[in-house]
N, C-alpha and C positions, 0 to 999 in steps of 0.2 A: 458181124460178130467176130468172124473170122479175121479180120482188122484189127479190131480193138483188141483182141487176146494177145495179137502179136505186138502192137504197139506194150502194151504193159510187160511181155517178156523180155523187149530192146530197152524198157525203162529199169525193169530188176535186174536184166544183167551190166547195162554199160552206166545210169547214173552213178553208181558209187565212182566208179573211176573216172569220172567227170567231174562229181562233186567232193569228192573226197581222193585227192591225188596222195597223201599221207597215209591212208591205210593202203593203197594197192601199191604202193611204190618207197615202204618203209625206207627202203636203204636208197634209194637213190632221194629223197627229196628228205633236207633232217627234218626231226616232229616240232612239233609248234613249242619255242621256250617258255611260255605262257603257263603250260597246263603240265604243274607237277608232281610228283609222287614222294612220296617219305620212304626211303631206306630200298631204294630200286637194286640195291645188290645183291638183296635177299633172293629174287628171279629176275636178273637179266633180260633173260627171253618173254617174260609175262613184258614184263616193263615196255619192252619194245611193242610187244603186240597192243598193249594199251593205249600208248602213242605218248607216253609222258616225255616232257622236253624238257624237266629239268629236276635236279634232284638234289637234295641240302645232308650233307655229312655233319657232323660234331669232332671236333679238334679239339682234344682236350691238352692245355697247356701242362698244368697235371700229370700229365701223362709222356706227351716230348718233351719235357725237362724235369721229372720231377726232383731232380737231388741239387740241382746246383744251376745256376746259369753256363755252367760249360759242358751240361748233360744237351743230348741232342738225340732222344731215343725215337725210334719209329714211330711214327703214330700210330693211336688206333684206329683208322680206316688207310691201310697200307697204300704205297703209291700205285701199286699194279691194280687195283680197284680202282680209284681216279681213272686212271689212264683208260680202263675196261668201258668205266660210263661215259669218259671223252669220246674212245673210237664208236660207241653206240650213239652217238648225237646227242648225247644229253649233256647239259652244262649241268656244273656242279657246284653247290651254293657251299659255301665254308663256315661256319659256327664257331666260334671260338670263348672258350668255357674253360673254368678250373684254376685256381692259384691254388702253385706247390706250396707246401710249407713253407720251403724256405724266402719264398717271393713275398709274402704275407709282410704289408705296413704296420701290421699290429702283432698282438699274440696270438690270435688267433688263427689257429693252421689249417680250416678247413679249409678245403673249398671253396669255400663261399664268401670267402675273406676278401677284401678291399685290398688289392696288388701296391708295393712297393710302383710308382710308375715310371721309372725308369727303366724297372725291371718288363713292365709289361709294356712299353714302349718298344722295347731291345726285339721282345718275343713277340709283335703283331708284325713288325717292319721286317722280320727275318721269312717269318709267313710269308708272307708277300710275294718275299721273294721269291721263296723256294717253291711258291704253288706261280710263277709269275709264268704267263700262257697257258695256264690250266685252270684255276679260279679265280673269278675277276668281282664276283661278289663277297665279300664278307659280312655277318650277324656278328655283331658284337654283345655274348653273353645270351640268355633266356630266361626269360618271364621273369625279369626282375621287379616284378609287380607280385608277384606271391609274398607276402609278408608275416606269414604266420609261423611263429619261431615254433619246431621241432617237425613242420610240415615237412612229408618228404620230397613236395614240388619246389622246398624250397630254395633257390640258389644263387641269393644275392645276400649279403651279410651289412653292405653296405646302405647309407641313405640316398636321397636321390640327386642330392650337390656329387657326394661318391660316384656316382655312377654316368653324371654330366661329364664328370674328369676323366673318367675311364675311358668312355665316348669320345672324347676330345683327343685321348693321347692317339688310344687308336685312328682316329681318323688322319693326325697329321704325320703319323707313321707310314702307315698303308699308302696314303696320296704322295707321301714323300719317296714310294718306289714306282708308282705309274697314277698319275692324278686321274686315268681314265676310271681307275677300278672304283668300285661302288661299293659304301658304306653304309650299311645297316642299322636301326634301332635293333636290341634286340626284342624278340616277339611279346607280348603283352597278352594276357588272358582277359583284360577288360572287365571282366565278372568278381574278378577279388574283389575290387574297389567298388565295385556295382551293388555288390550283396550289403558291404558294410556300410554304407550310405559314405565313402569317400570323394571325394575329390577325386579325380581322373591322373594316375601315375604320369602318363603323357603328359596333360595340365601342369602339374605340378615340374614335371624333369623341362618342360618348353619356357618354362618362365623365369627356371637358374641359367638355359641355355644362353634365352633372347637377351638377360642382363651382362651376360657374357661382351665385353667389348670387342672382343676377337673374333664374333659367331659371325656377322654380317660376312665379313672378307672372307670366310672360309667356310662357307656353305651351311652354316649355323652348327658343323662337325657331326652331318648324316645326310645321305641323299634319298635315305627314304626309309620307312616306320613298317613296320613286322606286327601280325594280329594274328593269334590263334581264336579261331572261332566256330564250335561247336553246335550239332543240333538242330538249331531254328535257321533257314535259310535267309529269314524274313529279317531277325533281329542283321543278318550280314551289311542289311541297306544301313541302316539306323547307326550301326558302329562306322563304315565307312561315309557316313555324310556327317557325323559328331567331327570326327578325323578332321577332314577338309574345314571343316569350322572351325576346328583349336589352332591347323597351321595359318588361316587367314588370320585370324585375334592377334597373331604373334607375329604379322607380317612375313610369315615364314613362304615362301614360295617354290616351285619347280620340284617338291617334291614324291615320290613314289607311294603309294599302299600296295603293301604285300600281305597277301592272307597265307603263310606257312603251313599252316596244320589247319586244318577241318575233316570234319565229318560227324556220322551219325551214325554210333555200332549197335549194330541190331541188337534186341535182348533175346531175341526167339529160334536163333539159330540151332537143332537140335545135335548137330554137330560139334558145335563147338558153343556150349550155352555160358551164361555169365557165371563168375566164382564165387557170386552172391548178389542179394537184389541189387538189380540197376536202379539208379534214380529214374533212369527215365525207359519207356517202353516203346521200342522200336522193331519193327519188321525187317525180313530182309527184305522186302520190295520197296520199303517206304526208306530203305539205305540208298537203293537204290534211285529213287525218284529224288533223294537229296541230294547225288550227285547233281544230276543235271539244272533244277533248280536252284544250284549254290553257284554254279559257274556262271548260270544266267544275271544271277542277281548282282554277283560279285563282279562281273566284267561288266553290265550294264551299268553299274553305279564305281565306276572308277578304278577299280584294283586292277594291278599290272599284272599280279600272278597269281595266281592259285593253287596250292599246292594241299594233295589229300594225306593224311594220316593214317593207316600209313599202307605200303602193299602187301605185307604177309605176315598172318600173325604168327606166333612160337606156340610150340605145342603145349604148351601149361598156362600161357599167355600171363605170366606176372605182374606186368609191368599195367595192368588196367580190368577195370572190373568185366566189361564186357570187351571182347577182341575185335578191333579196330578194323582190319584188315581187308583188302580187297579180295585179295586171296587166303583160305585157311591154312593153319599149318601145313594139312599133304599138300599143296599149293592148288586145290580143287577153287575153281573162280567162282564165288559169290554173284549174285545178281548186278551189284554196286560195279566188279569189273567191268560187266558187259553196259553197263551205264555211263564208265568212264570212258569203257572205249567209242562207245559212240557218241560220246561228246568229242573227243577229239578226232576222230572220222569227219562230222559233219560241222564244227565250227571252230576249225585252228586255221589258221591262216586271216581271222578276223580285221576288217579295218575298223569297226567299230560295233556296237553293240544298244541298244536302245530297250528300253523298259517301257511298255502302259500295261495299263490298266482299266478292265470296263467291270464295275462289282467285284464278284468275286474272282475274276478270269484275268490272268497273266498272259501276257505276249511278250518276247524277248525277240528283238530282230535283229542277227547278225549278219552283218555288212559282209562282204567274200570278195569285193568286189565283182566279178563275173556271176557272180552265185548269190542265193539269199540262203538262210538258214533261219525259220523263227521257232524257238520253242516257248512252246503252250500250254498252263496248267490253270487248272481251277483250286485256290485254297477252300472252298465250299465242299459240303460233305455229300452233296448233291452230283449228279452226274450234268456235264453241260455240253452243249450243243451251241457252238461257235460259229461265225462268219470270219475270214479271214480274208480283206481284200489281196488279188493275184498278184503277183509279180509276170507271173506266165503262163500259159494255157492250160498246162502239166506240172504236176510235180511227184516228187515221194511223200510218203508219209509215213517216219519212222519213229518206232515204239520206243519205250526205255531199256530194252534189251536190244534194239539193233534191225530188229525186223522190221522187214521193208513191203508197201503195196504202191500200185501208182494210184493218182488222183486226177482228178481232172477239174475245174473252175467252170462255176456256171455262173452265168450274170456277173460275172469277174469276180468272182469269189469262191474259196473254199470252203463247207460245210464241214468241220471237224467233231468229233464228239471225243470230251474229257472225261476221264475217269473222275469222281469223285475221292476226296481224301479219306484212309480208311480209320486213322486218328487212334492205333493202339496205344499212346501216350492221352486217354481220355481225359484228363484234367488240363490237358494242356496241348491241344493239337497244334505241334507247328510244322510238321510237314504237309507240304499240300498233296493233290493226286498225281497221279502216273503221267508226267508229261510226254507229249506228243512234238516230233520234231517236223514242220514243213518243211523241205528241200527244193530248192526252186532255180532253175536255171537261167540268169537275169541277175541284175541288177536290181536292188533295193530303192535307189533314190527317194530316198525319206519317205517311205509310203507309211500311212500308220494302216498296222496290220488289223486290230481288230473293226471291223467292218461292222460288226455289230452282236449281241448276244441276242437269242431269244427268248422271249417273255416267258416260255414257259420251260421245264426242266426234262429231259430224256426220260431220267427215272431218279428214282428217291432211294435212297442210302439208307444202308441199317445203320452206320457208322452214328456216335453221336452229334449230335449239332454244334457243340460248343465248340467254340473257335477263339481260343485266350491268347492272344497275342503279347501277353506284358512279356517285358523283357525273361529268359530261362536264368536262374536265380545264380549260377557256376557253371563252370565251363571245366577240364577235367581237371584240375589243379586241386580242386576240392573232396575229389574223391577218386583218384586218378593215380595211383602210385608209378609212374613210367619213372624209370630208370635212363640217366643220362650216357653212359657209359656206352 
């Protein structure tokens, strides 16, 4: 007995620093550029402890030029911010938003106006430059799929031939100062065009590109497609396998999905509660459990990055009915932090990532190579009792808040027990339960992790039964007032 207690004390204390070299060793090893954060300059210090590796600013053209093409005013995200998230190891994504009046091809002087493109040629290729060894990716505009004139998401003025060319100027500007740097769709909400029974903005913006005779030679003028995706972890599969199906039709290949923005803001936070009904009703545990869930889903089925929305809300929180944030305004951490950080604790450094599925129970297994990491959930309202073929004799078994016990493999396998889904959104449960992370010292090599469920259930759930998987009808654009600025 006296063995085994010690064996589990050398497992809590030295596995994380084994299997997680990024959280014990923040500054010396950078964090993983995979897993990122919205508006990290809000808290520095959180941001680091969370392990985010990369973070997307907004450039508004608007803004460094507004009076004239020989205006050249500061931006709004100053250079000594850049520089601040560079020396902290986080790369930094660039956005670029906003035609000044006087740039406007038409009469139209908002914003949201179709550029002169000469003029917005002149102004992405000077970008370029001036961020050249500090930003190396560019988004070109956002959510030019919102189409509802007087909406305040909305901020594209132009159509989607418009927006093909705008795409285009940019891309041969940008690559005409380092062809390495990498060019963005800008992000898509999906759900506009979803709600109104549309055609797919993508669909439609791939099919001006592909007839495009210049697209071929020139990488079709994007290296890779931007998805803000909200909510349902599950619908994440569905948009990023449609994705990979519109660029095959079009021949399009080698290129990126990026998930920018997600998340799922609690409505029950007594703290910081919503500024009127949510559409949708969410926990902070079930925010939490959507962390780890989203990254599972979303790095299992393709996506290069993943970035959450965002880290810290404002103390009035304006910009959205319910506040987003992984931290609250006094910047006290939410549950969802401590879910993010122990995603990127135990699976940044990924070589790859794999999805099954036995019923209702989820296994996610990431590759570490020296290491496995499998996260485990049940979308069922039921509590479940899993098998998990070993990797290794031993391992951890860590919660959605971080906590850690050791385990041990019998008949080469681990017994797990899932939380069941607690489904405060009861018309519509799309979060599943509290996932459980396996931590395993070994190598993966293709093992399929669930070994098997059993016939019968732990225990039964007062939660409802229902389980509605159709697609969530919008995404925040719809009722969502955030503020670009």
């Amino acid at each position: 007995m006296r063995r085994m207690l010690s064996w589990g004390l050398i497992l809590l204390t030295c596995w994380p620093l084994l299997l997680a070299p990024a959280a014990s060793a923040q500054q010396a090893i950078p964090p993983d550029p995979r897993f990122g954060i919205v508006e990290t300059t809000a808290n520095p210090q959180a941001a680091a402890e969370a392990g985010a590796g990369y973070t997307r600013i907004i450039l508004r053209w608007d803004v460094i030029q507004p009076g004239s093409p020989a205006d050249w005013k500061p931006a709004n995200v100053p250079d000594p911010v850049v520089a601040a998230e560079l020396a902290a190891g986080r790369e930094v994504v660039g956005l670029l938003i906003g035609t000044p009046a006087w740039a406007s091809a038409s009469d139209n002087t908002s914003a949201r106006a179709v550029p002169d493109m000469a003029a917005w040629e002149a102004f992405t290729r000077r970008m370029a430059q001036h961020y050249a060894g500090r930003i190396k990716t560019w988004v070109i505009w956002n959510e030019p799929d919102v189409w509802m004139e007087g909406h305040p998401g909305k901020t594209w003025d132009g159509t989607e031939a418009d927006f093909a060319l705008l795409l285009k100027t940019a891309y041969g500007a940008i690559k005409g100062v380092d062809p390495s740097l990498n060019v963005l769709v800008g992000g898509m909400t999906y759900y506009w065009d979803w709600e109104h029974g549309r055609r797919r903005y993508l669909d439609r913006l791939f099919e001006i590109i592909a007839a495009d005779p210049d697209a071929p030679a020139n990488g079709y003028f994007f290296d890779g497609v931007v998805y803000h995706l909200y909510f349902n972890p599950r619908q994440t599969v569905d948009v990023l396998d449609e994705t990979r199906a519109l660029l095959a039709h079009y021949d399009i290949s080698g290129k990126s999905i990026w998930i920018n923005e997600t998340n799922a803001p609690p409505s029950d936070d007594p703290q910081e509660p919503p500024w009127s009904e949510p559409r949708f009703r969410v926990s902070l545990n079930e925010q939490a459990a959507f962390v780890l869930q989203e990254f599972a889903l979303a790095f299992s089925h393709g996506a290069e990055r993943v970035e959450f929305y965002k880290l810290r809300n404002t103390a009035d929180h304006p910009e959205s009915i319910e506040p987003f944030g992984l931290l609250r305004a006094d910047h006290s951490p939410r549950p969802a932090f401590d879910a993010y950080r122990t995603a990127t604790t135990y699976l940044s450094g990924f070589r790859s990532a794999v999805h099954e599925t036995r019923g209702d129970v989820n296994a996610v297994t990431f590759d570490r190579g020296d290491a496995t990491t499998t996260v485990l959930w049940t979308d069922g309202t039921v509590v479940r009792e899993v098998r998990v073929a070993a990797v290794a004799a031993d391992a951890l078994l860590v919660d959605e808040r971080g906590s850690v016990q050791p385990i041990s493999a019998v008949g080469g396998a681990y017994t797990i027990t899932l939380p069941g889904a607690t489904c405060s959104n009861t018309s519509n449960c799309f979060i599943g339960g509290a996932p459980r992370l396996l931590v395993e010292q070994g190598a993966a090599n293709g093992r399929a992790a669930l070994a098997g469920v059993t016939a019968g259930n732990v225990a039964e759930s007062t939660a409802p039964a229902q389980l509605d998987v159709k697609p969530i009808a919008a995404s925040w654009p719809l009722w969502k007032l955030r503020r670009l600025e």
